[in-house]
N, C-alpha and C positions, 0 to 999 in steps of 0.2 A: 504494500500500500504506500502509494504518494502521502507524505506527510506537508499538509500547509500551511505555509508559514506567513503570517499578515506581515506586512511592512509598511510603517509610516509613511508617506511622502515627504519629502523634507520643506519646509517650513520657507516660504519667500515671504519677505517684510521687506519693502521700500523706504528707505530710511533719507532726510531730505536734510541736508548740510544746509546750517546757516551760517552765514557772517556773522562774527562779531562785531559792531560799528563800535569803535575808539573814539571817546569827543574830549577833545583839549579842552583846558580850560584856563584862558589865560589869568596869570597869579599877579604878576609884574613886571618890572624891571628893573634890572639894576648896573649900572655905570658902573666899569673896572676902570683902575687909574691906570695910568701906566707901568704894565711890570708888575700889575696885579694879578690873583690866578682865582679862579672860581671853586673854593673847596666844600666839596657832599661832606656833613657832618651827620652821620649818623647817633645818635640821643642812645639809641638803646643798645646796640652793640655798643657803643664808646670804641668808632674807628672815624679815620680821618680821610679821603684820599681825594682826589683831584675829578673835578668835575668832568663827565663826558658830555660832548654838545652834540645835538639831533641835525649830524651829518653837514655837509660843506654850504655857506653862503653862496647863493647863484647871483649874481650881479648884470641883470641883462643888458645890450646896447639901445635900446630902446626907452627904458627904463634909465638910463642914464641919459640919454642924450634930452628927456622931458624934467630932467635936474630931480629926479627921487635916486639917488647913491648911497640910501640908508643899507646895510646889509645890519642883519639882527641876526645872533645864534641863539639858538634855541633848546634848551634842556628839560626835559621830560622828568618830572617831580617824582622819586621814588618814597614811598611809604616811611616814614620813623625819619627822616634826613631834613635839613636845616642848612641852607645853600649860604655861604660866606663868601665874600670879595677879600683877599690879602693878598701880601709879601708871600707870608711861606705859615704853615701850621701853626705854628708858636704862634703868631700874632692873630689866627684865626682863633684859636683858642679863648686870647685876652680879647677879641671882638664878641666870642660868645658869652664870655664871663660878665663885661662890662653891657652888652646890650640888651641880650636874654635873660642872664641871669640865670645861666648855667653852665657848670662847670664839670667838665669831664677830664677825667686821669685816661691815659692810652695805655695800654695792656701791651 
């Protein structure tokens, strides 16, 4: 005797990808001196490191020749961090100490 054996079908589900839409949201700005450097001050780790900017200024001809020559960089705000304009860390530190009013030891 033939023994029969039932078999599932296997199971199709259309599954539909979405985008995530990303929306900036501008915080401010802030003017380096000369010889100043943009440092991420991270609060909760208690690290210091140098600011990454959101990829190359484009400076069009067009755009220049109707006298707008602004180029802006742009940094993308990470969670727990506190953006400073200085010299070098030591003095970002005494910028955070004196203007926030907080003070972080480095590890």
């Amino acid at each position: 005797m033939k023994e029969i054996q039932k078999t599932e079908k296997d199971k199709i589900e259309i599954v539909k990808q979405t985008s995530i839409e990303k929306q900036t949201v501008f915080l401010g700005t802030s003017r380096l001196k000369k010889g100043h450097t943009m440092f991420e001050v991270n609060y909760k780790e208690h690290t210091i490191v140098e600011a990454k900017f959101d990829g190359i200024p484009v400076l069009k001809f067009e755009d220049a020749k109707n006298g707008n020559v602004s180029c802006s960089n742009k940094i993308t705000k990470k969670p727990d961090c506190i953006y400073v304009g200085a010299l070098n860390k030591a003095n970002a530190l005494k910028i955070l100490k004196r203007e926030v009013g907080l003070e972080i030891n480095l590890k």
